[in-house]
N, C-alpha and C positions, 0 to 999 in steps of 0.2 A: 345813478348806477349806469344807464346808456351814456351819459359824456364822458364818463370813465373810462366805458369799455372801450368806446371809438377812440378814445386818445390813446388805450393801449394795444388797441389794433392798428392804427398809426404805427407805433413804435416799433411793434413789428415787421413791417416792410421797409423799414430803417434797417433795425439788426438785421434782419434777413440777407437784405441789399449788402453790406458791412461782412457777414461771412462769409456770403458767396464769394468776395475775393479768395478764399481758400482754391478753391476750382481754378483759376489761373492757372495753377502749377507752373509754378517763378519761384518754389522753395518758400514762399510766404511773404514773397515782399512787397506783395500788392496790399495784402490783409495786410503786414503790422503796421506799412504807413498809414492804411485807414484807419485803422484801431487806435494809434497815436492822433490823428488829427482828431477822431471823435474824442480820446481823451486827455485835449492837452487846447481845444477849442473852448474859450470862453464862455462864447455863445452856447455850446453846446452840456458845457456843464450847470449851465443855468438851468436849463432843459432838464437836465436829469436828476435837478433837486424837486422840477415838478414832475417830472417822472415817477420817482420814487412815494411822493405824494398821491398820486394818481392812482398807483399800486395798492397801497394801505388804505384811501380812502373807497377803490373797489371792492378789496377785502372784507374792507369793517361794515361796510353796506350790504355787501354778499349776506357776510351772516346776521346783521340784524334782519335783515328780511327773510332769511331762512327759517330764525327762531320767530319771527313774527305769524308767519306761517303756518308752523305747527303747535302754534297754542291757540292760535284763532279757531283753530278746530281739535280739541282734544281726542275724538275720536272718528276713526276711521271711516270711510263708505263702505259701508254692507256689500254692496257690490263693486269687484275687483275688474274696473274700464280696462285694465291695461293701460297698451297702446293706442286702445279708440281712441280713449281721454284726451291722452297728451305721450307725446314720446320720450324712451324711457330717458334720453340725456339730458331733455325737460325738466324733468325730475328729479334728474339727480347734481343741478348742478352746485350742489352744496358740497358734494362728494368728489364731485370734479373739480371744482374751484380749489378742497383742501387736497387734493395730493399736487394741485399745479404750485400751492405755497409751498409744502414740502419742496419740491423738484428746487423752486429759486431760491431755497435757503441753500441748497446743495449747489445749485449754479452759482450762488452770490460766493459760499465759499471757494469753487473750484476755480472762478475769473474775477470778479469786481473785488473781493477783500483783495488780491494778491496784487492786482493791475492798481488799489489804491493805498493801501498799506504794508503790507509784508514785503511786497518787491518783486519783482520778477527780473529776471537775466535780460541784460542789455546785449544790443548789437550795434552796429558801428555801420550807418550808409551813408551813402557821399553826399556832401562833401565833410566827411568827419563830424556828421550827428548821429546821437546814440538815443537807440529807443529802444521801450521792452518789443521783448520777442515772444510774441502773444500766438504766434503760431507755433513756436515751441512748444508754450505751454500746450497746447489743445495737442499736441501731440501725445504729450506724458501721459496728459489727462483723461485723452480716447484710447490709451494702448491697453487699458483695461478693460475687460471685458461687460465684469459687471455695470460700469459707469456707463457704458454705450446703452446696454437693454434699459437704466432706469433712464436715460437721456430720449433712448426711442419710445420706452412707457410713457412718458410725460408729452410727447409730442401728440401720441395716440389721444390721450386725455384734453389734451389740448383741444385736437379737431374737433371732439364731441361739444366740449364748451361754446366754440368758434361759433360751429354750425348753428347750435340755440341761442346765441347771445347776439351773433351779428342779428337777425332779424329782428328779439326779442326789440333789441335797440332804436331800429328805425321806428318800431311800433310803438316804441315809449317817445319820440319826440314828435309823432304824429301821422307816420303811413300808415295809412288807412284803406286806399285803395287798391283793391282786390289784384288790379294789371301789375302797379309797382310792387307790390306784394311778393308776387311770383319773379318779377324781376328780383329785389332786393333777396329772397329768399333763392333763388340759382346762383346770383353772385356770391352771397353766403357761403352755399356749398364748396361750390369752384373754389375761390379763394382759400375758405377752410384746409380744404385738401392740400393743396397749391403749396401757402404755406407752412403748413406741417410736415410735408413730407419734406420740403426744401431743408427744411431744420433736423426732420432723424435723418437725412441724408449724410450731413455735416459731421456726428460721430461716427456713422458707418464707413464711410469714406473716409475717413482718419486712421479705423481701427482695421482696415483690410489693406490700408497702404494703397487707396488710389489721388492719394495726395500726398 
């Protein structure tokens, strides 16, 4: 579950990196040529078969250990720790994990089905090669409104995740000491934040035309 998470937090500062071309403002032609090179890169698609691996097998661990969890103890503590206990995204990341698969069944259809199957509209850059036009789409796709709030919901849910899972992680492959501890746990945050917000930024900035 921790090798998982750090590979797809990994991947993150990938995409992240990858959309911020958007921000250029060149009309889109920093992003589509990147977007083309990650998918049209050999190497890169290799990658994304264990990518995709690495997703479902976070998943499928997330929730055995979630059901594992709550049969080990059928019934509840008499007294209600809260927060003392444990914090409540601690807690809840069975809840967060399931609405961030929702979100990427809605992302997987709104960019990877189209960018690998269905098609997307080509462009023409020099010297006379044609690639999809992937800022296009995030155009169509952010000029709706509701898609931006579930795109910013899901980023929200994200950082909750982030925050509990980068530490949880280091502490599953053996940080122990109290100083890295604090370290690894501010990096957490920071970063959490960092990029999330970098990502709701990306349909906001689409949907108010500052790109």
């Amino acid at each position: 579950m921790a090798l998982s998470g750090l590979f797809l937090i990994s991947f993150l500062v990938v995409h992240a990196g990858v959309n911020a071309c958007i921000w250029a403002n060149d009309g889109g032609v920093m992003f589509n040529k990147a977007a083309h090179f990650m998918g049209s890169t050999i190497v890169i698609r290799i990658v994304e078969v264990g990518l995709f691996a690495g997703i479902f097998i976070h998943i499928i661990q997330g929730y055995v250990l979630e059901f594992s969890n709550r049969n080990k103890r059928g019934k509840g503590y008499q007294v209600k720790m809260g927060n003392k206990g444990s914090k409540w995204y601690s807690r809840s990341m069975g809840l967060l994990g399931t609405i961030l698969l929702l979100f990427f069944i809605i992302h997987w259809y709104h960019f990877w089905i189209p960018s690998r199957f269905t098609g997307v509209e080509e462009i023409e850059v020099p010297p006379g090669k044609f690639i999809y036009n992937m800022f296009g789409l995030m155009q169509v796709t952010f000029s709706e409104l509701w898609v931006v709030i579930v795109y910013v919901f899901a980023c929200f849910s994200l950082c909750w995740h982030l925050i509990h899972g980068f530490e949880s992680a280091f502490r599953t492959i053996g940080v122990s000491n109290n100083r890295y501890l604090v370290m690894v746990r501010t990096v957490g945050v920071v970063f959490s934040v960092v990029i999330c917000l970098a990502f709701a930024m990306m349909p906001v900035s689409m949907y108010l035309g500052w790109v």
